[in-house]
NUZAKOL-829713 format. One record per atom (N, C-alpha, C, O, CB): x, z, y; residue number from 1; atom name; residue in one letter. Coordinates in Angstrom, 2 decimals, always signed. Each point is the difference from the previous one (the first is absolute). Glycine has a CB too. Layout:
BEGIN
R      px      pz      py seq atom type
R       X       Z       Y NUM   CA    A
...
***
This chain:
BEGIN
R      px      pz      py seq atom type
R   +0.85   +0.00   -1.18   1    N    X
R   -0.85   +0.00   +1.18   1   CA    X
R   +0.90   +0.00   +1.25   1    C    X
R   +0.87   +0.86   +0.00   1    O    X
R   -2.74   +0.37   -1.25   1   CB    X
R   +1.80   -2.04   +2.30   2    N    X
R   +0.71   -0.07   +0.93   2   CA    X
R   -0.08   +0.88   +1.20   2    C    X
R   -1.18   +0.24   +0.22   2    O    X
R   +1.19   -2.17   -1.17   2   CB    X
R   +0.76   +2.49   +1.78   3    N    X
R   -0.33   +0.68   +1.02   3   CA    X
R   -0.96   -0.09   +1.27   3    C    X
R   +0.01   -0.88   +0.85   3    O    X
R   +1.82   +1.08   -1.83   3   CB    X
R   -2.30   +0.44   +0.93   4    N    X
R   -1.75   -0.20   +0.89   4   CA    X
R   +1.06   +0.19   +1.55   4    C    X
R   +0.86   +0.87   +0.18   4    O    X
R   -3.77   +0.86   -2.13   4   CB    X
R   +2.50   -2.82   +2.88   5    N    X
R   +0.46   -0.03   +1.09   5   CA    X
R   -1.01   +0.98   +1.31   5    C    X
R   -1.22   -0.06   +0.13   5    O    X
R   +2.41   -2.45   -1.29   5   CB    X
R   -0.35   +3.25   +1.89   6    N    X
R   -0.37   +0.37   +1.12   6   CA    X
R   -0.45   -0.81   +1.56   6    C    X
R   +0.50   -0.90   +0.67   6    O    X
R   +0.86   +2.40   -2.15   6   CB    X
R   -2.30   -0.84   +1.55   7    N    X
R   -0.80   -0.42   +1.35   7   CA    X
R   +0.41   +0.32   +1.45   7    C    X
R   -0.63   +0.76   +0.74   7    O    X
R   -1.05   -0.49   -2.25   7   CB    X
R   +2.99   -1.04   +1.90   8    N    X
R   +0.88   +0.39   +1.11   8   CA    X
R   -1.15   +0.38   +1.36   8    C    X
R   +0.45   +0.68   +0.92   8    O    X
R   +1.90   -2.48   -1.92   8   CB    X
R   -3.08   +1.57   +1.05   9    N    X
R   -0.62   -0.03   +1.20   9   CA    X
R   -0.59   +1.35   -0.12   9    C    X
R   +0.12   +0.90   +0.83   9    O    X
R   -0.50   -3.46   -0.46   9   CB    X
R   -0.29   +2.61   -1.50  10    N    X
R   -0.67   +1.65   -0.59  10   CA    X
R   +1.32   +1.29   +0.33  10    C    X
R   +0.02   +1.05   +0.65  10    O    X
R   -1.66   -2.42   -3.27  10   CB    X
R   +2.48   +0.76   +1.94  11    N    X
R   +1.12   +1.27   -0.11  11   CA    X
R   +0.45   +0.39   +1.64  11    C    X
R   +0.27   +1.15   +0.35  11    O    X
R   +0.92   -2.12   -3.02  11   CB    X
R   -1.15   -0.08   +3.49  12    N    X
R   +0.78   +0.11   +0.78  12   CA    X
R   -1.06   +0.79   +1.14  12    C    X
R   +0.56   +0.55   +0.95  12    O    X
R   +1.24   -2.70   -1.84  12   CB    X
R   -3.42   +2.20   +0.81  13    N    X
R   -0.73   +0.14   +0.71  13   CA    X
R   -0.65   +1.63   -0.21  13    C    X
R   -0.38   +0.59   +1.01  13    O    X
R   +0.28   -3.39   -0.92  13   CB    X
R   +0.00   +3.46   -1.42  14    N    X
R   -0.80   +0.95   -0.90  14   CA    X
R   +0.80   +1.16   -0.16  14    C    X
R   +0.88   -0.14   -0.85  14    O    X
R   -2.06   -1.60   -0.39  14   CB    X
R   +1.15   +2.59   +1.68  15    N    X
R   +0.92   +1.38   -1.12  15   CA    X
R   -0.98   +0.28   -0.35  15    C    X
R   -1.12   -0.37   +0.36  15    O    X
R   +3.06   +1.55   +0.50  15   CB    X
R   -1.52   -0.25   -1.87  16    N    X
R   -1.20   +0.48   -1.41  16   CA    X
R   +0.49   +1.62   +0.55  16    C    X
R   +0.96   +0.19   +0.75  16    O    X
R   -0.91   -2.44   -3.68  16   CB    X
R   -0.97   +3.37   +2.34  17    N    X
R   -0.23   +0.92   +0.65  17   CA    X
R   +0.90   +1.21   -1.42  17    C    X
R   +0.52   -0.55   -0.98  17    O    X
R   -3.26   -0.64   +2.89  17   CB    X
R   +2.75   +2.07   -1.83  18    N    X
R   +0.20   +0.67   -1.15  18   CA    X
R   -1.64   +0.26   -1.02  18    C    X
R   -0.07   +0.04   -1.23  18    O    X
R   +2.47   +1.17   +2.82  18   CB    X
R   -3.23   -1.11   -0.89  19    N    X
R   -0.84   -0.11   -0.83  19   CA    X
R   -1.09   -1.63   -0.60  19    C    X
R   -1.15   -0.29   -0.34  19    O    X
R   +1.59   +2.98   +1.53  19   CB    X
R   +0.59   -3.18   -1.02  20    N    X
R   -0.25   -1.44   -0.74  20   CA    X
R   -1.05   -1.33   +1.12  20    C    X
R   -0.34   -1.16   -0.23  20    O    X
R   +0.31   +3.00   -2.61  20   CB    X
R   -0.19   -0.96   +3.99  21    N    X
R   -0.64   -1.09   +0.84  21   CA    X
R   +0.88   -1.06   +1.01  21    C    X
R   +1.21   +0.18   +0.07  21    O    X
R   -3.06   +1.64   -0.20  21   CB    X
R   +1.41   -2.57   +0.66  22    N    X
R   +0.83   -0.29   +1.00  22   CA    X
R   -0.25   -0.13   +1.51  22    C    X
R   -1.10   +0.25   +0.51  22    O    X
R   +1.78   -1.10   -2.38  22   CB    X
R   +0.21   +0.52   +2.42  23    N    X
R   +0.15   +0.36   +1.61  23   CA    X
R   +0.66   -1.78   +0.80  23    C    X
R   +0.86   -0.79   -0.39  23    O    X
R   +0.05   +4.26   -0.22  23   CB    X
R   -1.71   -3.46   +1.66  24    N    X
R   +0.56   -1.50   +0.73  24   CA    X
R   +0.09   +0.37   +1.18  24    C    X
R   -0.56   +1.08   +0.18  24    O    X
R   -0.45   -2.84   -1.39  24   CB    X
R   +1.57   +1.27   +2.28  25    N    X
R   +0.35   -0.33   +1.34  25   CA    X
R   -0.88   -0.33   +0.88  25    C    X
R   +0.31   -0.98   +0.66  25    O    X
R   +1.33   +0.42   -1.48  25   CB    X
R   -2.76   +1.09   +1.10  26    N    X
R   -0.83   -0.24   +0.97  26   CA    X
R   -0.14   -1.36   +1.12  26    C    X
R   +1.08   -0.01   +0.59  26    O    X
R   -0.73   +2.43   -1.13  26   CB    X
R   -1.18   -3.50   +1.03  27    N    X
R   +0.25   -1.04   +0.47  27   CA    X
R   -0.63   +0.65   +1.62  27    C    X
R   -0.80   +0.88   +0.31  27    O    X
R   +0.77   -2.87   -2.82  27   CB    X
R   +0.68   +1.25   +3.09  28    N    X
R   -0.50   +0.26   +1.75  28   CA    X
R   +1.01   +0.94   +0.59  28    C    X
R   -0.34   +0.48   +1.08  28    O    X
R   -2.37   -0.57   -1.42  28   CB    X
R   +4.11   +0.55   -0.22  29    N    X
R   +0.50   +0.47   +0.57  29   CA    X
R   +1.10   -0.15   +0.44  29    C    X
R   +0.65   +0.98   +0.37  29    O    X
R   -1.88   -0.24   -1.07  29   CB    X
R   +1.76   -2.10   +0.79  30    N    X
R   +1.54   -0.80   +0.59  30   CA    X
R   -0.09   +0.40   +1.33  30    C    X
R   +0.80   +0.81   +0.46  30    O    X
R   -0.55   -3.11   -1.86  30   CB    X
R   -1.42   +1.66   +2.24  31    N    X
R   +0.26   -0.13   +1.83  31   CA    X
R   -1.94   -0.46   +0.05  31    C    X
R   -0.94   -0.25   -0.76  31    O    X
R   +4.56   -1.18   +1.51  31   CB    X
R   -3.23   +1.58   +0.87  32    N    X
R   -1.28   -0.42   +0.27  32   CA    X
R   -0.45   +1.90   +0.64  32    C    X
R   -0.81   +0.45   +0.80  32    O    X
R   +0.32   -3.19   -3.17  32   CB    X
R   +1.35   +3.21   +1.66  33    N    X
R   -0.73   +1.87   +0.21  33   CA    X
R   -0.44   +0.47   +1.62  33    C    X
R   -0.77   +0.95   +0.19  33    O    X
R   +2.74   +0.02   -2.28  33   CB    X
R   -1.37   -1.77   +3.21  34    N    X
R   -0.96   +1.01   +1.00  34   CA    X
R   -1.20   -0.18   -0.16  34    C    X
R   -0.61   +0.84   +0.66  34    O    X
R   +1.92   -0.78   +0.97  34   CB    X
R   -2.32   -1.08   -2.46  35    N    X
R   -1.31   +0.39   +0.21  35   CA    X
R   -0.67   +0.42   -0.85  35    C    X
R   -1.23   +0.12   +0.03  35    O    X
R   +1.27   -1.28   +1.22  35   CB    X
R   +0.87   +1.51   -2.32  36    N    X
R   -0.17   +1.11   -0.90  36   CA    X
R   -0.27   +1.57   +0.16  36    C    X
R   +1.01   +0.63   +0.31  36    O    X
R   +0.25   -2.25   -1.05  36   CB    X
R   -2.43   +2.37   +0.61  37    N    X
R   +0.58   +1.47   +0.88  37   CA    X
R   +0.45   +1.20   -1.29  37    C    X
R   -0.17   +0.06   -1.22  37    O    X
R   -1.91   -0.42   +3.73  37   CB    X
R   +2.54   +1.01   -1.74  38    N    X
R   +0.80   +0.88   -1.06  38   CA    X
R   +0.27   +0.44   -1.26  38    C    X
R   +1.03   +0.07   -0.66  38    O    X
R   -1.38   +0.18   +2.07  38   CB    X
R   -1.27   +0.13   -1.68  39    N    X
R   -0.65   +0.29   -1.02  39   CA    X
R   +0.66   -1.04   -0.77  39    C    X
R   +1.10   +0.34   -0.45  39    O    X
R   -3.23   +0.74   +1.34  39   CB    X
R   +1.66   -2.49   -1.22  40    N    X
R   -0.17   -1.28   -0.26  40   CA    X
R   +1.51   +0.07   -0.76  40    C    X
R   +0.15   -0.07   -1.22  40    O    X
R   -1.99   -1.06   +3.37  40   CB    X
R   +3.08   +1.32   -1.03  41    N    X
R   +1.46   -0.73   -0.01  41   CA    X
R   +0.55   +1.52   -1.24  41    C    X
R   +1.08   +0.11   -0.59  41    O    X
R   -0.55   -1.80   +4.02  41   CB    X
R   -1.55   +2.49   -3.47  42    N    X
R   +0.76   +1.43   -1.15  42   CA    X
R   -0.05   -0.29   -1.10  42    C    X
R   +0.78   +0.13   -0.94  42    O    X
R   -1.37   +1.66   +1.90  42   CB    X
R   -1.16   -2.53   -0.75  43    N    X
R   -0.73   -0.05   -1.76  43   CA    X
R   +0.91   -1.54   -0.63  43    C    X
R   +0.14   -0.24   -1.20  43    O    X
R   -3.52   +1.39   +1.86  43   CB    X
R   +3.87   -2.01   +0.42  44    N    X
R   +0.79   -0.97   +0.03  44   CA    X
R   +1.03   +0.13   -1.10  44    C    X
R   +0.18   -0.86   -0.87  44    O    X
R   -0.70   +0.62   +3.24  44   CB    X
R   +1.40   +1.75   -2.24  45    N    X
R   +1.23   +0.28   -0.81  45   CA    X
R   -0.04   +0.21   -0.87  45    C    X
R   +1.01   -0.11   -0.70  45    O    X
R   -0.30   +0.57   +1.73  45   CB    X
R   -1.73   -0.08   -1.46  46    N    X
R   -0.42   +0.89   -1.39  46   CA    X
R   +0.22   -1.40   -1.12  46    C    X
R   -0.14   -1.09   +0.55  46    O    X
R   -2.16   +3.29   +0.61  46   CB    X
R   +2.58   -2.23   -2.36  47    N    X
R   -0.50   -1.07   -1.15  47   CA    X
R   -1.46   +0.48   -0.19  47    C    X
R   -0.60   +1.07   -0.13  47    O    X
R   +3.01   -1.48   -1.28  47   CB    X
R   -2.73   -1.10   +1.46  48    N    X
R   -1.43   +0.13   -0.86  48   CA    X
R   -0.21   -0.07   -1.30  48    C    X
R   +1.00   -0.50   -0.53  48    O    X
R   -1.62   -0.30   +2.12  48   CB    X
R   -0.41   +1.12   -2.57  49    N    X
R   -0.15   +0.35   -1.37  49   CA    X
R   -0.28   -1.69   -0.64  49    C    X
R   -0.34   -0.72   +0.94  49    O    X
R   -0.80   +3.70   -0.53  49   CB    X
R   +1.16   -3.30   -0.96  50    N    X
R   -0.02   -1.22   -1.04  50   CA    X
R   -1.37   +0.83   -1.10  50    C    X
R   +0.04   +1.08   -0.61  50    O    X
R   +3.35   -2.25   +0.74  50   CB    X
R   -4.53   +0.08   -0.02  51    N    X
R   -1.10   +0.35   -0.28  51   CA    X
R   +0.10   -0.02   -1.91  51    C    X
R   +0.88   -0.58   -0.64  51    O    X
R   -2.05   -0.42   +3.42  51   CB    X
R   +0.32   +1.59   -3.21  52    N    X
R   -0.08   +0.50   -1.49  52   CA    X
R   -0.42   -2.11   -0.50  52    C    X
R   +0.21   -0.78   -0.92  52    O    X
R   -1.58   +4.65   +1.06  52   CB    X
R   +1.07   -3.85   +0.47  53    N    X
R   -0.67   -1.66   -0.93  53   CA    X
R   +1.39   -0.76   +0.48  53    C    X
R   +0.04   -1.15   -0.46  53    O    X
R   -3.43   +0.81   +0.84  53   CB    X
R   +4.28   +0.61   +0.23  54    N    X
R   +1.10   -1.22   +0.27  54   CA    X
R   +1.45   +0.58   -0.65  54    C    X
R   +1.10   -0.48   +0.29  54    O    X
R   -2.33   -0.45   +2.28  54   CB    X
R   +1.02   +2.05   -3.51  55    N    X
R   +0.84   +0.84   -0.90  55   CA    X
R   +0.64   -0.59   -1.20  55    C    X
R   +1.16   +0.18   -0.37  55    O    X
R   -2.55   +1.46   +1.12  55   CB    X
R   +0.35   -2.44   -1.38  56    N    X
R   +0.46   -0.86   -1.75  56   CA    X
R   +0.44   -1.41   +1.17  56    C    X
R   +0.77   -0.83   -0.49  56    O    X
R   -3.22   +1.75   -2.46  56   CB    X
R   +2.11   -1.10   +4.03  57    N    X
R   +1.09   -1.35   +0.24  57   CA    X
R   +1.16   +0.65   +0.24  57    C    X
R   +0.97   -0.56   -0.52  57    O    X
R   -2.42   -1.21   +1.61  57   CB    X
R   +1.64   +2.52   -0.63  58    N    X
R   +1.14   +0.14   +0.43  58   CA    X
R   +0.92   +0.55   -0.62  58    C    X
R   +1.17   -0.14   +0.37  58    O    X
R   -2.12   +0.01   +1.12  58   CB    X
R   +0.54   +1.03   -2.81  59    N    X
R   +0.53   -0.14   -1.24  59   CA    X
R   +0.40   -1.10   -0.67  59    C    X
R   +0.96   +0.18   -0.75  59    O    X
R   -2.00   +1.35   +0.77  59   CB    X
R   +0.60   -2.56   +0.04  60    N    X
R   +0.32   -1.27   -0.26  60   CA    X
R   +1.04   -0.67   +0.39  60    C    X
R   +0.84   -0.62   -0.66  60    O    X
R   -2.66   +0.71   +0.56  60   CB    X
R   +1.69   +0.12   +1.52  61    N    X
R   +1.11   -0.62   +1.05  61   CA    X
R   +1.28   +1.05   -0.40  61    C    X
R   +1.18   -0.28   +0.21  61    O    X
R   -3.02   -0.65   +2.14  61   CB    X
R   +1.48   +1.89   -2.81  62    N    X
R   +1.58   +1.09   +0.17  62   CA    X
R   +0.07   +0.18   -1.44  62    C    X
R   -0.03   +1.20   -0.27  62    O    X
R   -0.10   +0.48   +2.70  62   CB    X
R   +0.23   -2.57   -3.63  63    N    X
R   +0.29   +0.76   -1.37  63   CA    X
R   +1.27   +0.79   +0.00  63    C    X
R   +0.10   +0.24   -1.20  63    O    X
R   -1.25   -2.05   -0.01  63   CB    X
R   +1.69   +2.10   +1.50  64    N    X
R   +0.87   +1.07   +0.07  64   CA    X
R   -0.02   +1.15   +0.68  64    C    X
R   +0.40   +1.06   -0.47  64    O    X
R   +0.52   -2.57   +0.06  64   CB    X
R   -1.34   +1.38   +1.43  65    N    X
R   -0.49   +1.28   +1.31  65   CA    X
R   +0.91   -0.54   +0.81  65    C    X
R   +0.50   -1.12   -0.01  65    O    X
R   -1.18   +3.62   -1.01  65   CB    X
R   +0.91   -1.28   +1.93  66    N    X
R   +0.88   -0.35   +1.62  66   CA    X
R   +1.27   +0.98   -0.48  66    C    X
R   +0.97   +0.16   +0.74  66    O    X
R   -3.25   -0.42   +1.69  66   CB    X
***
């Protein structure tokens, strides 16, 4: 059986959590921020959660993990 290839774009985008979920990079937060207000530019930093139904793709995309 040959080696199952990795999903460069997945790996490079996803950390996986210790408890097996994963975590992405939030979009809207390069530039553009003064008309962003505060609140907005905090929740900005945080990773957002990677939803339970987009979990077996992305298992897919990462047969090995990160």
């Amino acid at each position: 059986m040959p080696k199952l290839k990795t999903r460069k774009c997945a790996a490079k985008r996803l950390k996986e959590t210790g408890t097996g979920a994963f975590r992405h990079h939030k979009a809207g937060a390069r530039h553009l921020k003064s008309s962003k207000n505060a609140k907005r530019r905090r929740n900005l930093r945080k990773d957002g959660a990677v939803s339970s139904a987009e979990k077996n793709r992305i298992k897919a995309a990462l047969p090995y993990g990160l």
